[in-house]
N, C-alpha and C positions, 0 to 999 in steps of 0.2 A: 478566536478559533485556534492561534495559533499552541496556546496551552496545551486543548486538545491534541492534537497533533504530537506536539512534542513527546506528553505523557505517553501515548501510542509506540512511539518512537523509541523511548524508556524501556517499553516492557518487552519491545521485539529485541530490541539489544539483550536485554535479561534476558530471555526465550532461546538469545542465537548460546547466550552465553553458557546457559546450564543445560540446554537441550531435553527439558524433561519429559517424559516419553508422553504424558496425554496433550501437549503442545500441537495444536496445526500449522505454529509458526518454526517450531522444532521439522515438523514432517516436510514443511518445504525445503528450509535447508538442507535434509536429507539426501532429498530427491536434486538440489543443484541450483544454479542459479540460473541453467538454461531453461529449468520446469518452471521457474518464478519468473521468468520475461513472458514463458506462454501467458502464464497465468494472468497474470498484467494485460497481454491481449487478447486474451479471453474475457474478463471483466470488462476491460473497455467496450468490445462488442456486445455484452448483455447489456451495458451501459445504454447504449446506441438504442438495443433494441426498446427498451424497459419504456426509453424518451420517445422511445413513436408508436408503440403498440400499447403497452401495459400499464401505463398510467402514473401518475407520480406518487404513490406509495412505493412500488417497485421501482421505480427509478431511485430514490433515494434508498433504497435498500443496494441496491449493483451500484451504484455511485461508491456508497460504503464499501464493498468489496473492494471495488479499484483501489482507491485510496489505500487501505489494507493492506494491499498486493503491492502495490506502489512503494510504500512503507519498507516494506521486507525488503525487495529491492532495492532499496537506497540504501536501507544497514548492510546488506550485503555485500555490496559496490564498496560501501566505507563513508557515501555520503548524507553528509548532518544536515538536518533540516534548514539549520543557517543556513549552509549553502545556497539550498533553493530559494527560501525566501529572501535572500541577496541576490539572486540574480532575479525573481520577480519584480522587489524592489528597481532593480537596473530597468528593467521595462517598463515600469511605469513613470518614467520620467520624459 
């Protein structure tokens, strides 16, 4: 999974870097990284919902967004997916 991820991580970096205009990861940067913390908890709350109403197609559909959103957030902070999964590593010991 983590490839995935990574790759993900790749193209929002390229996305923050060239900013080009049909990007929605360009359009968040835009708008700031206070609009990309909502966004973040706004997805987790669909998340939330998706898991007790809407079933798990749609759950895994808002799971993907979070993630997403998550994503953009972290390149924009500056932090690398190492990071995280170094500190999840630290937790599961």
């Amino acid at each position: 999974m983590s490839e995935v991820l990574d790759k993900l991580y790749e193209i929002i970096l390229q996305r923050l870097e060239k900013m080009p205009e049909n990007s929605y990861t360009a359009e968040l940067a835009k708008k700031g990284k206070g609009y990309i913390a909502r966004k973040v908890g706004e997805e987790a709350v669909e998340t939330i919902v998706a898991s007790l109403y809407e079933g798990r197609d749609r759950f895994i559909s808002e799971a993907a967004d979070l993630m997403y959103h998550l994503w953009v957030l972290m390149a924009v902070e500056g932090v690398k997916p190492e990071e995280l999964y170094s500190e999840l590593r630290r937790r599961m010991k």
